[in-house]
C-alpha positions as CSV (number, residue, x, y, z in Angstrom):
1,X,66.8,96.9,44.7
2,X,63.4,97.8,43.9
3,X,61.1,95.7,46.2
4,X,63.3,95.4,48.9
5,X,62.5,93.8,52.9
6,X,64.6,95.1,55.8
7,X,65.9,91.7,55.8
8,X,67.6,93.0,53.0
9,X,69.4,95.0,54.4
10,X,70.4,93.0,57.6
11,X,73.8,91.4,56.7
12,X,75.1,95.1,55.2
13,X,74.5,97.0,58.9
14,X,78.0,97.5,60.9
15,X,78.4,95.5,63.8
16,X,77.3,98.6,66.3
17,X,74.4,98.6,65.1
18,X,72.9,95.8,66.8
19,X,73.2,97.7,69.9
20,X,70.8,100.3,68.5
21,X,67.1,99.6,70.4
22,X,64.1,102.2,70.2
23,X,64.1,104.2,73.4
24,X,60.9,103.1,75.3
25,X,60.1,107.4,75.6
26,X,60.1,107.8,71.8
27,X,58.3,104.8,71.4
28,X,55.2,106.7,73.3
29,X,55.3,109.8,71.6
30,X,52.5,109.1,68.9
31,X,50.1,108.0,71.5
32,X,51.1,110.1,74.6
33,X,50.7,113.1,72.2
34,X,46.9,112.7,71.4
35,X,45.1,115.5,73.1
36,X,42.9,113.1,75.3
37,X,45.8,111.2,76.4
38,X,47.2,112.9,80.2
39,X,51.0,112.0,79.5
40,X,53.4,111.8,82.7
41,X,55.4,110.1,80.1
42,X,58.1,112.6,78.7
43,X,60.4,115.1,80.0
44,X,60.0,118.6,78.0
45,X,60.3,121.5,80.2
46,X,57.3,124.1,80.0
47,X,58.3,126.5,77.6
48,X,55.2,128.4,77.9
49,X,56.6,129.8,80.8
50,X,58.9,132.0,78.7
51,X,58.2,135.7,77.8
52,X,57.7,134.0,74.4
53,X,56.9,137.4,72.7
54,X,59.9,139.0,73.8
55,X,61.9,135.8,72.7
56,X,60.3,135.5,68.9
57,X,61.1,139.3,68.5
58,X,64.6,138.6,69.6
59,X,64.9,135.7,67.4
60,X,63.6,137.6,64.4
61,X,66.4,140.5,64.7
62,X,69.0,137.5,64.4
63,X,67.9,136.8,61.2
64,X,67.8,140.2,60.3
65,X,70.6,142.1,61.8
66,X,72.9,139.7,61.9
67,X,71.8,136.8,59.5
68,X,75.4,137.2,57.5
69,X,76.5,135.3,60.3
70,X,74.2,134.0,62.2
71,X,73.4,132.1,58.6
72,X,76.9,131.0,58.1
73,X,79.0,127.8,58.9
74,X,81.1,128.9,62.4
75,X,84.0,126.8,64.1
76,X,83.8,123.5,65.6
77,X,84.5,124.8,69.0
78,X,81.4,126.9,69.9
79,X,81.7,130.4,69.3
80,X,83.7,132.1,72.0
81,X,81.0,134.5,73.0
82,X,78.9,131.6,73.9
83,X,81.3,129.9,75.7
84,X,82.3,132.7,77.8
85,X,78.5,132.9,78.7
86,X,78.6,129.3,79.4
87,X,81.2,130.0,81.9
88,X,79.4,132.5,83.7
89,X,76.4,130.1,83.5
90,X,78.4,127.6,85.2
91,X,80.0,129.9,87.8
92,X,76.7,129.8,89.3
93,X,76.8,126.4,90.3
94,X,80.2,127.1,91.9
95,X,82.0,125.9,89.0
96,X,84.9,128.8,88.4
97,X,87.9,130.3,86.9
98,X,89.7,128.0,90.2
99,X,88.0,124.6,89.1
100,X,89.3,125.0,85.5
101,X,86.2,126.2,83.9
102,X,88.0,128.8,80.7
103,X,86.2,129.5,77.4
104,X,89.0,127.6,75.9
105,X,88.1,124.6,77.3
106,X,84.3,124.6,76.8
107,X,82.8,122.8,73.2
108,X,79.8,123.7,72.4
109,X,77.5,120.5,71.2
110,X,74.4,119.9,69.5
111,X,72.5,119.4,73.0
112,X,73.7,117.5,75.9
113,X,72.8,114.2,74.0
114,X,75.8,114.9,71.5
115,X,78.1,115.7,74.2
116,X,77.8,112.4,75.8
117,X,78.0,110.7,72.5
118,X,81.3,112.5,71.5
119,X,82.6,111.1,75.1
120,X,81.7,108.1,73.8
121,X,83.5,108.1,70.7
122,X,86.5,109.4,72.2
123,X,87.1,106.8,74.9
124,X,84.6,103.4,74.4
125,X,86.0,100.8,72.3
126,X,83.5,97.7,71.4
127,X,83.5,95.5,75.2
128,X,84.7,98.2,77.5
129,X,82.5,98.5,80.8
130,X,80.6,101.8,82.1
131,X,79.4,102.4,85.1
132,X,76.4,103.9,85.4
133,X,73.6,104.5,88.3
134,X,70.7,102.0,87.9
135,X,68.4,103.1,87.0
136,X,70.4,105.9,84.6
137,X,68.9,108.1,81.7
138,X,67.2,106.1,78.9
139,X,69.0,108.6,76.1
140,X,72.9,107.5,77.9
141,X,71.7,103.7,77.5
142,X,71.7,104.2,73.8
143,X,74.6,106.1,73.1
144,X,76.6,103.6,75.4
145,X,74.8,100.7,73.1
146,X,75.2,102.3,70.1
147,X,79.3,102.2,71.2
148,X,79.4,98.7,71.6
149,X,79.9,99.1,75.5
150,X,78.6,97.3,78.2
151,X,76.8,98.7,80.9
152,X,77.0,97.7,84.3
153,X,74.6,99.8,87.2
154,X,75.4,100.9,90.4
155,X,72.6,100.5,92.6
156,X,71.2,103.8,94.1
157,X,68.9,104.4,97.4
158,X,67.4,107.6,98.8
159,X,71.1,109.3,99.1
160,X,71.9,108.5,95.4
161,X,74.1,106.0,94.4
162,X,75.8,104.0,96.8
163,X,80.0,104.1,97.2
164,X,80.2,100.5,98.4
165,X,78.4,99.2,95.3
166,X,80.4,101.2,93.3
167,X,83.9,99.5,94.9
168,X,82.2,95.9,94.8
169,X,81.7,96.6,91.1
170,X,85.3,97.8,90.3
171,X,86.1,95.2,92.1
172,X,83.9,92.3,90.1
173,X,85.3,93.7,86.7
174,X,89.0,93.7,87.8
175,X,88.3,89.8,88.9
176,X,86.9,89.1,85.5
177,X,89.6,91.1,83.4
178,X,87.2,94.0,82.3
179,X,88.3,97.1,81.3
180,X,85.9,99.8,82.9
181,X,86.4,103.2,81.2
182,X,84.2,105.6,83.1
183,X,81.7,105.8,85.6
184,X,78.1,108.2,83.9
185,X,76.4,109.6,86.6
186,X,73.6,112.2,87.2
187,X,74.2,113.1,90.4
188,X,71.8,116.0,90.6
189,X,67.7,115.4,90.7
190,X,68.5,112.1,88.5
191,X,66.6,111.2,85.6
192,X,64.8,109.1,85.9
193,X,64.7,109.1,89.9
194,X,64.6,112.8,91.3
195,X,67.4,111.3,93.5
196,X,70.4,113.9,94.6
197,X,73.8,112.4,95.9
198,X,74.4,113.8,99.2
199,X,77.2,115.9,100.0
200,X,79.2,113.4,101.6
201,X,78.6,110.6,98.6
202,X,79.7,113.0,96.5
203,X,83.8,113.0,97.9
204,X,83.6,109.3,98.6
205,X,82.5,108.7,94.8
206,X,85.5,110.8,93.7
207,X,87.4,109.2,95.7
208,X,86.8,106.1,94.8
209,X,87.3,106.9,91.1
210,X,90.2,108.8,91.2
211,X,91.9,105.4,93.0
212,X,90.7,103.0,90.7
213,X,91.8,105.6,87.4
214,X,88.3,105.9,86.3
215,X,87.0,109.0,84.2
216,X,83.7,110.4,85.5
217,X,81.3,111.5,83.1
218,X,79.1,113.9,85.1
219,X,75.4,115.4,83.2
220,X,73.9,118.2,85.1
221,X,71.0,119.2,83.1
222,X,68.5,119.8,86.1
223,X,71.1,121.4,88.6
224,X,69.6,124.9,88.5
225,X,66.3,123.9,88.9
226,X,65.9,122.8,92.7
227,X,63.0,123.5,94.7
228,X,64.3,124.0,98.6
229,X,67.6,125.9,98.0
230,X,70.6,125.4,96.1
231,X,71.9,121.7,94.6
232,X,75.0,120.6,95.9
233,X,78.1,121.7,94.5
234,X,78.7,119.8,90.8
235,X,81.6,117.0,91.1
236,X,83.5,118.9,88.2
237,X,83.6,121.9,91.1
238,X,85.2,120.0,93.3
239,X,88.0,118.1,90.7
240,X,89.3,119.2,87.6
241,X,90.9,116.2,86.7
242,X,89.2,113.5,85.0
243,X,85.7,114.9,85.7
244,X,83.5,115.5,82.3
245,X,80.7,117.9,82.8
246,X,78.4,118.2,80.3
247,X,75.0,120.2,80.5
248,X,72.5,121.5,78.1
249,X,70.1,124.6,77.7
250,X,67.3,122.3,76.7
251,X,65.4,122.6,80.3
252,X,66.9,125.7,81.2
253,X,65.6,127.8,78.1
254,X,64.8,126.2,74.7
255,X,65.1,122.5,73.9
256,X,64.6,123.3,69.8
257,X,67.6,125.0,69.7
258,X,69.6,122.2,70.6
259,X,72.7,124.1,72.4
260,X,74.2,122.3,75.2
261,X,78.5,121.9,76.2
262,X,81.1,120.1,77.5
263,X,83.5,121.2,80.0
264,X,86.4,119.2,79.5
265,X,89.9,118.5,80.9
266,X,92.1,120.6,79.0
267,X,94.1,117.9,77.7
268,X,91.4,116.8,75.6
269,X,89.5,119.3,74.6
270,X,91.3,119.3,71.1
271,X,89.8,115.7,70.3
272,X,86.1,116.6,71.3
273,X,86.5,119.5,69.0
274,X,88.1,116.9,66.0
275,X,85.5,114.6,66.7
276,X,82.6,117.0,66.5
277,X,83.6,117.9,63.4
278,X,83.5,115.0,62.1
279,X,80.2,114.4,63.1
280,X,78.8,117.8,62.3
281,X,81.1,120.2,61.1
282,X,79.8,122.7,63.7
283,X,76.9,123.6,65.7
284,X,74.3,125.6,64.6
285,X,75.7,129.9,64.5
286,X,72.3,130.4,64.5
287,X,71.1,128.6,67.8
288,X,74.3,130.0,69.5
289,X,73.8,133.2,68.8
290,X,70.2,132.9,70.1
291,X,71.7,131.3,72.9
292,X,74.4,134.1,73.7
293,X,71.8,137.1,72.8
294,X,69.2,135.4,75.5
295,X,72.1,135.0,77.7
296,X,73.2,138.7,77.3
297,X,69.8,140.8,77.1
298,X,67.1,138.8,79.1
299,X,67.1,138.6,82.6
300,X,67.5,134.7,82.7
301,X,68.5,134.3,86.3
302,X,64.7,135.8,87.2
303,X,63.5,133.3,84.0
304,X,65.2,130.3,85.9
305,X,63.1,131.1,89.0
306,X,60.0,131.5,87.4
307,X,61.0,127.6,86.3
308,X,61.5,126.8,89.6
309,X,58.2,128.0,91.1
310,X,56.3,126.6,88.0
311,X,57.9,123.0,88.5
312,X,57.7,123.2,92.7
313,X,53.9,123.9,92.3
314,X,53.2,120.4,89.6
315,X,56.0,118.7,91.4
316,X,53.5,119.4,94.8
317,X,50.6,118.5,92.8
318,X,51.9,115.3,91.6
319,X,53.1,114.1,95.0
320,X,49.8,114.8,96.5
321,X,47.6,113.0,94.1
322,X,50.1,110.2,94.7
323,X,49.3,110.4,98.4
324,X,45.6,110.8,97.7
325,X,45.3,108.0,94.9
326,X,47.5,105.5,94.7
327,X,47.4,101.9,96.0
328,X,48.1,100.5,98.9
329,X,52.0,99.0,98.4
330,X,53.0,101.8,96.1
331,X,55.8,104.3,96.9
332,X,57.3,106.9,95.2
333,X,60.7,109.9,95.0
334,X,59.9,113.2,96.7
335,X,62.7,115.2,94.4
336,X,63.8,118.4,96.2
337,X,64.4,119.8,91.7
338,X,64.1,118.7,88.3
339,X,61.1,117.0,86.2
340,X,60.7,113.6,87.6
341,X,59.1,110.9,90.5
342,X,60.4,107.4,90.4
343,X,57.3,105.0,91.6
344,X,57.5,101.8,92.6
345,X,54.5,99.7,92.1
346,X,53.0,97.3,94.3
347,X,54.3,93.9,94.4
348,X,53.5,91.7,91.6
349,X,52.7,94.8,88.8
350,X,54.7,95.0,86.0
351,X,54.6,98.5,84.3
352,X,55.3,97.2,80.5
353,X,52.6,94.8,80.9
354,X,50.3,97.2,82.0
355,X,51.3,99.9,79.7
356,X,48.3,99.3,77.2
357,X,45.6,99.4,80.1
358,X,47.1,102.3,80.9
359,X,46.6,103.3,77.1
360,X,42.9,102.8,77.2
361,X,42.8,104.7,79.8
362,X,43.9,107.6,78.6
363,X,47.0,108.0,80.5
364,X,50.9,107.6,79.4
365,X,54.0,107.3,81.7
366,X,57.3,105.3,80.8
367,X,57.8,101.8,82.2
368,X,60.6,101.4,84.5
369,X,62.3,98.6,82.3
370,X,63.7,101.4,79.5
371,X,65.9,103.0,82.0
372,X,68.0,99.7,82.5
373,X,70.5,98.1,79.8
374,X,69.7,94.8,81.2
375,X,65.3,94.9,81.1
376,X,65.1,94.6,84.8
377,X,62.8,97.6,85.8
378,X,59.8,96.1,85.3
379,X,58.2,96.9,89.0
380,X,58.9,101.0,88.4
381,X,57.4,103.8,86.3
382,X,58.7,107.2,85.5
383,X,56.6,110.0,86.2
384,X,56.8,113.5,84.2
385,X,55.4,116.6,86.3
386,X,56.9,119.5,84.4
387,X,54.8,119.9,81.5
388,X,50.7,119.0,82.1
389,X,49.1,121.6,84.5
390,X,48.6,120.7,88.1
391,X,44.7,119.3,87.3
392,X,46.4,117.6,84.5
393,X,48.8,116.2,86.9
394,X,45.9,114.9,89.3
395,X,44.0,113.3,86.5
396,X,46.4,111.2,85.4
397,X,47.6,110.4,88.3
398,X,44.0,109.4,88.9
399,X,43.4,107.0,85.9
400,X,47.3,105.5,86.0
401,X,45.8,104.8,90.1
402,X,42.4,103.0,88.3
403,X,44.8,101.2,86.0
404,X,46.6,99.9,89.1
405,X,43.7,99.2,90.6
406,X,41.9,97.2,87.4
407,X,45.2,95.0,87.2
408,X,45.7,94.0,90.9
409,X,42.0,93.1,91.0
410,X,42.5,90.9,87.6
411,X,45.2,89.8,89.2
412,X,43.4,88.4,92.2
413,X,41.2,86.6,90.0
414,X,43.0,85.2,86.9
415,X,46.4,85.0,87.8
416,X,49.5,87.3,87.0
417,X,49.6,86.0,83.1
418,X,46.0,85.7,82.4
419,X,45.6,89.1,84.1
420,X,48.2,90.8,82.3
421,X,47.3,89.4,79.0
422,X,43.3,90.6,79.4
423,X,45.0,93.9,79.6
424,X,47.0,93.5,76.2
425,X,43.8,92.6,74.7
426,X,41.6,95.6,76.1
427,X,44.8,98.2,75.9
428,X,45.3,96.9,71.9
429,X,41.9,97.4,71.0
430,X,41.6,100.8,72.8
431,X,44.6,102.0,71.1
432,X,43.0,100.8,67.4
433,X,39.5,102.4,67.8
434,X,39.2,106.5,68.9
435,X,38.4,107.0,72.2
436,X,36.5,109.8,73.4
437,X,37.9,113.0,74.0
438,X,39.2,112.5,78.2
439,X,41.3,116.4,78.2
């Protein structure tokens, strides 16, 4: 097949395939990379805030103490020291011994990202219906699309996301004959929000489930990392039954290591562990043991405070340079934890369109549209404060402002599509020729 076009290839893809779209975060990577670029755009925790010489040397006696097995193939499971560490992980967030949360029925995953898609595999057939908040994490959309299912969002406000939408939309899909398998929710400083459900959403949301024989897929990756006290208690520490609770240690310690889990009702913990080896055999023995060693001989707990402070103080900077700089008619999350600010631009902005002024401007942030299976997003951007430095933070937030700025005056004068197609053309060019060095 020498020679070959990827239209080629077209009629030999499976049918789940088509669902697979680039994510609009990787998209930005090779441009929000460039050291002159100020990118609010991604979500990688600050790993510079480790003790990063006490962590290689840690790593390197792996290899070399215990590289016979920490070099080997291990079980599909998770290795059961990890998984009792992951318990007492857990326990902090009031999940315990009395909410079901054993060793035995933890699986250790390649990331939280595999853990969602091995939920996905186990219980979406092509057509079926999840719930999910809109907006909802851009990395859920395509696993969910990559299964063939159909996404339907929940609306959210300032509380998180709203019971009565959620009964209206059980409701609309038992009208139309849909069969809705779970509801996916982030119900702790949401990505891409900031948003927490309140205490009192979070019983009504169960609730509501638990009537209506829905699974609930919970992904708590930012729940130890709250600025003004402690999160609300996790839905899986209130139910055992038919609550999913997957987490990662991807902002908690490492990302590159890839370890995250799934705490799973014990009735169906066998087929994760079938299913993931099938997919991968078994997670890394390496990354796990780094995991557990990190777990068992660093003080972690004082590690995850240290994160806190570090992400209070750029979450403070960005919300101030959003109150400083920003136009009139934009608003924005206050998140009381996690990594991000959910803006809402002024009337009449769309934030794909004005993605490549943005470019040219040396500033990056993700547009509000890749966050929603249907494209609707268009008037929000996602904002990043955990990794750039607080007068990082303010400078972008100072030329994404003069972006704003440039398109509602071009606006004013040329219309919405004339306007927004001046920018293409300026943003394009930008992008082709080097700019000067803006860091």
């Amino acid at each position: 097949m020498t020679g070959t076009t990827l239209d080629d290839y077209t009629d030999r893809y499976a049918r789940r395939v088509r669902g697979m779209t680039a994510s609009e975060i990787r998209a930005l990577f090779a441009v929000a990379s460039r050291p002159e670029v100020v990118s609010l755009a991604g979500g990688a925790p600050y790993i510079a805030a480790l003790p990063l010489d006490a962590v290689g040397e840690m790593l390197g006696r792996l290899a070399a103490d215990h590289g016979h097995t920490t070099l080997q193939y291990g079980i599909g499971q998770g290795t059961l020291e990890l998984r009792e560490r992951i318990c007492e992980v857990m326990s902090l967030s009031g999940i315990d011994v009395g909410c079901g949360a054993s060793p035995e029925d933890v699986v250790v995953t390649v990331g939280g990202q595999q853990a969602l898609d091995l939920v996905a595999r186990l219980f979406l057939d092509p057509g079926d219906v999840v719930f999910a908040e809109g907006p909802t994490y851009v990395g859920a959309l395509g696993v969910l699309q990559a299964a063939q299912a159909q996404v339907v969002h929940v609306p959210m406000d300032a509380e998180g996301l709203i019971p009565e939408a959620l009964e209206a939309a059980i409701a609309d899909a038992a009208r139309a004959g849909r069969r809705v398998k779970f509801l996916y929710t982030i119900p702790t400083y949401q990505n891409p929000t900031g948003v927490t459900l309140t205490e009192e959403r979070r019983e009504r949301v169960l609730d509501i489930c638990e009537r209506a024989g829905l699974l609930v897929v919970e992904d708590d990756p930012y729940g130890q990392l709250g600025f003004a006290g402690d999160a609300p208690a996790p839905l899986r520490a209130r139910r055992r039954d038919g609550v999913f609770y997957l987490s990662t240690f991807s902002k908690t310690f490492a990302p590159g290591l890839r370890v995250g889990w799934i705490l799973a009702p014990h009735a169906v913990r066998d087929k994760l562990v079938i299913a993931s080896e099938a997919q991968i055999l078994c997670p890394s023995a390496y990354a796990q043991a780094a995991v557990t060693t990190y777990l068992s001989t660093m003080p972690w707990r004082e590690q995850l405070k240290v994160y806190r402070e570090v992400y209070r103080e750029r979450r403070d900077a960005m919300l101030d340079a959003l109150g400083d700089l920003m136009p009139e008619g934009t608003t924005w999350t206050e998140p009381d934890g996690g990594l991000f600010v959910w803006a809402t631009l002024p009337d009449g902005l769309d934030s794909k369109a004005m993605m490549p002024r943005a470019i040219a401007a040396r500033v990056a942030y993700v547009p509000g549209t890749g966050f929603y299976a249907n494209g609707s997003g268009a008037g929000n951007i996602r904002l990043n404060f955990s990794f750039p430095p607080p007068e990082r933070i303010r400078e972008g937030v100072r030329r994404l402002a003069g972006v704003m700025e440039q398109e509602i005056a071009m606006r004013r004068v040329f219309g919405p599509v004339a306007g927004q197609a001046a920018g293409r053309r300026r943003g394009q060019a930008a992008a082709d020729v080097p700019g000067p060095d803006l860091a």
